[in-house]
Each structure stands twice: as C-alpha cells, then as structure tokens.
C-alpha positions as CSV (number, residue, x, y, z in Angstrom):
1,X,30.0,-12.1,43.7
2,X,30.4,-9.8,46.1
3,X,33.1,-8.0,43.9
4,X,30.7,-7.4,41.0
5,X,27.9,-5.7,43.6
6,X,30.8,-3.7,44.7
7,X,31.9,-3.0,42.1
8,X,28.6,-1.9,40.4
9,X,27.8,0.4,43.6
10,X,30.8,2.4,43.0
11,X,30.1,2.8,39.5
12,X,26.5,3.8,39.8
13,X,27.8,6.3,42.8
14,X,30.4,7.7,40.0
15,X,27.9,8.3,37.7
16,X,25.5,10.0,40.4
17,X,28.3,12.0,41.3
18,X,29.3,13.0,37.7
19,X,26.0,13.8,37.0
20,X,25.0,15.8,39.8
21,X,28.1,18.1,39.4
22,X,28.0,18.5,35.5
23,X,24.2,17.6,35.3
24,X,22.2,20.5,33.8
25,X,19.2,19.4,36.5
26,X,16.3,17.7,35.8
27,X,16.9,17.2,31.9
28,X,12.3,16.5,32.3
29,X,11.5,20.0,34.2
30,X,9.8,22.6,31.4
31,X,12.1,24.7,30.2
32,X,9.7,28.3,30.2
33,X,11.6,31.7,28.7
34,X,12.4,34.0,31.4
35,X,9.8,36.3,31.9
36,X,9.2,39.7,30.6
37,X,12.8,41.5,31.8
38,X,12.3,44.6,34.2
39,X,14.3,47.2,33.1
40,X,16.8,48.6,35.6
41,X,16.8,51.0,37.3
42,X,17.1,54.2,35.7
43,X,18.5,58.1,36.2
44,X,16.2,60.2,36.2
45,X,17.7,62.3,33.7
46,X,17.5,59.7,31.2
47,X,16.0,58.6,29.0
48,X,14.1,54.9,28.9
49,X,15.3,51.9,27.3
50,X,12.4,50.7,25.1
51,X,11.6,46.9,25.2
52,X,11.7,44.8,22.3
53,X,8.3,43.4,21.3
54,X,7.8,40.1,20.9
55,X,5.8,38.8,17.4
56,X,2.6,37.6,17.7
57,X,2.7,34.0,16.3
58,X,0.6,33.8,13.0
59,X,-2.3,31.6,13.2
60,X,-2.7,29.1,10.3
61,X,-6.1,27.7,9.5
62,X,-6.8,23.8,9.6
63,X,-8.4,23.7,6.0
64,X,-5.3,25.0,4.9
65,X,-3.0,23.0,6.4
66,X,-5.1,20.0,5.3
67,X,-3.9,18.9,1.8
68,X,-6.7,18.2,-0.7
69,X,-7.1,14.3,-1.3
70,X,-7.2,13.3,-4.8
71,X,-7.9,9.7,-5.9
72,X,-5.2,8.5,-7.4
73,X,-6.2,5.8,-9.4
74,X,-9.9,6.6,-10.7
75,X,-11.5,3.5,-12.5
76,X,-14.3,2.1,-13.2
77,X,-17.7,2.2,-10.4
78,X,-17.2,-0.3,-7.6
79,X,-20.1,-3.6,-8.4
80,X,-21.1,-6.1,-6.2
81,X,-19.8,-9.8,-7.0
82,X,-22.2,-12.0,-8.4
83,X,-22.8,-13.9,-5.3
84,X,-23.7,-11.3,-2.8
85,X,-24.9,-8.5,-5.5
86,X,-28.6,-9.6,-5.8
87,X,-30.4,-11.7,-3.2
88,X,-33.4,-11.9,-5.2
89,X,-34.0,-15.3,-7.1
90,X,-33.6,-15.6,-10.7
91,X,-36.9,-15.8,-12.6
92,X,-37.3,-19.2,-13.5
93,X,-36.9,-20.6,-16.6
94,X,-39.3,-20.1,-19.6
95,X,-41.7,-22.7,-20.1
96,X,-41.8,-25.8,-21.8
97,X,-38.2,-26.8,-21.3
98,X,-38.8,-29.3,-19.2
99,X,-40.0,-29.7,-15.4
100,X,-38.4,-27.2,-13.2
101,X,-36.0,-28.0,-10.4
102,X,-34.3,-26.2,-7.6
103,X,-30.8,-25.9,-6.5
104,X,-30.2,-27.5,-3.1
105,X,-27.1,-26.8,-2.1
106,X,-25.5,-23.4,-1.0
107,X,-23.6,-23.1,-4.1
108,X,-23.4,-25.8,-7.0
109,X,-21.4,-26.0,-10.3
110,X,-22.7,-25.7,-13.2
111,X,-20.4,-28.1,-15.6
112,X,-20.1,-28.9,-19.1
113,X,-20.2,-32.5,-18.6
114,X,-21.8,-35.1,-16.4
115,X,-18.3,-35.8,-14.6
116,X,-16.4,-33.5,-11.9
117,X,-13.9,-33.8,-14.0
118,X,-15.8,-31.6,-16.5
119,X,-15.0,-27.6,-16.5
120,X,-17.3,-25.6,-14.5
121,X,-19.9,-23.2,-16.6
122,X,-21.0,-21.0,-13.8
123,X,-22.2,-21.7,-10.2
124,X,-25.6,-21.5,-8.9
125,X,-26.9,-20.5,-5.6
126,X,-29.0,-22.7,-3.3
127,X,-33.2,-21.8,-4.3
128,X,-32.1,-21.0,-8.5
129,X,-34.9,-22.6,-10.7
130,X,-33.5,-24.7,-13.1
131,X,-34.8,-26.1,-16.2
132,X,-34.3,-30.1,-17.4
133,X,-33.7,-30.6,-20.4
134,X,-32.8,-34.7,-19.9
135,X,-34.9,-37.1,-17.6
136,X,-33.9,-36.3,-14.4
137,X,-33.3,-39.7,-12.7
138,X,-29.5,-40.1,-14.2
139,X,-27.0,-39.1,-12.2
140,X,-26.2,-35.6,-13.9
141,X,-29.0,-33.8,-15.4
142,X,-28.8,-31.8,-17.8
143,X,-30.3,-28.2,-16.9
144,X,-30.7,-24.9,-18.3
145,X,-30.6,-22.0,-15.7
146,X,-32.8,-18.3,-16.0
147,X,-30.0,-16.5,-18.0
148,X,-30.2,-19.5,-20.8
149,X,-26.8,-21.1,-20.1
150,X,-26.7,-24.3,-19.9
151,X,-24.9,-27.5,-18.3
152,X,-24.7,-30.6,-16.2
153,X,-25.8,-30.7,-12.5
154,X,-25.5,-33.6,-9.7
155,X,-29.2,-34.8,-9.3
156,X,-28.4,-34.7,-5.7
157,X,-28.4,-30.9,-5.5
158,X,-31.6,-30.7,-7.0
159,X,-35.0,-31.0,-5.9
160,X,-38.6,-30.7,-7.2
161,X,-39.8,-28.1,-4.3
162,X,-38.0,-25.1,-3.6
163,X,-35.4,-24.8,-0.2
C-alpha cells in the first residue's frame, strides 16, 4: 500500500514537473493580441514606417441572420375534440319522442344494443338531454340524443332531473 501512494506521488510530481517546463502556462488565462506595436525608434533622416490598419469587423444585423420559419407541413385549421370543443349543452331533443332524460355520468356510451357487449354509437357527456324512445324501467333504454342518433343507454346513467 504504501508502494502505490509512492508510487503515485512520484508520478504526479513527474507530471508537475513535465508540465511546468514544457507547459505553455496557464492553458485558462485570456489570450489578448499584443497591443498596438510602437514603432522604433527612428533616424531622423528617415522616413516613417506606416502602421498597418486593422479592419473594422462588419456588423451583421439580427433579422438577417435569423432564417425565416416556414411551416412545413400546412394542413387543415386546428379543431377542438368533441369533448372539450363546446361546453354548452346540447339542445334537448324535439318533442314528443318520449319523456326526456339526463346523462349522469361524466361520460356514457351510447351503444347499439342493450348489452356492453354491443358496439359503441357515440358517447355522451354528463347533463346531455336525451330522448326515450322505450319505457324507461328496463335495464337499457333506448334513447335518442339532440343530433338524432340513436342507441341504447344503462338506465343507471340516466335520470329524470338534470346534474
């Protein structure tokens, strides 16, 4: 053990040592040009050496280095889903259908049987007036919402008073 820390203080002094005499200095300091260079001292019977300018660095605006965005894939106007696109409620449904009823829960399927197992129509959010088409003390009732489509709802998601 004590071989290895030896042996790691000699390397680490070799490397100091290599640096310091090969080193450039401190590789972080800010390397600055020398400054303007004083011309020498001159005879006065000639005549002087003239000092090369240096160019002024050319200023670039930021509008034109900005490139100009383009959309790359124009489409079709962005539209709200369904769900969240209108929050008011759907008129209710035209008279003489059969009693009204409203939806319940936050979101219920609309199916195209009385069974789960059934396909879903559409979906219906919780305050939608409904329309009954069948006597509503079965199980499923058969409904028909504002937009006319029509299908088979859990009676348990329905209620005679709106949420």
């Amino acid at each position: 053990m004590i071989r290895l820390g030896a042996l790691m203080l000699a390397t680490l002094a070799g490397l100091f040592l290599a640096l310091s005499i090969w080193g450039d200095g401190n590789p972080r300091a800010e390397r600055r040009p020398a400054a303007d260079p004083q011309p020498a001292a001159q005879d006065p019977g000639t005549a002087p050496v003239p000092v090369p300018e240096q160019p002024t660095p050319v200023v670039v605006q930021a509008e034109d280095q900005t490139p100009q965005q383009v959309q790359r894939f124009p489409g079709p106007a962005l539209r709200p889903s369904p769900e969240y696109g209108d929050r008011t409620p759907a008129p209710a449904p035209a008279a003489g259908d059969g009693p009204v009823l409203y939806v319940t829960g936050d979101r219920v399927n609309v199916r195209a049987g009385p069974s789960t197992g059934d396909r879903v129509v559409t979906s219906l959010r919780r305050g939608a007036a409904v329309a009954a088409l069948e006597p509503t003390g079965a199980e499923w009732v058969n409904i028909r919402d504002a937009e006319g489509r029509s299908g088979y709802v859990a009676s348990r998601f329905l209620s005679a008073t709106a949420p």
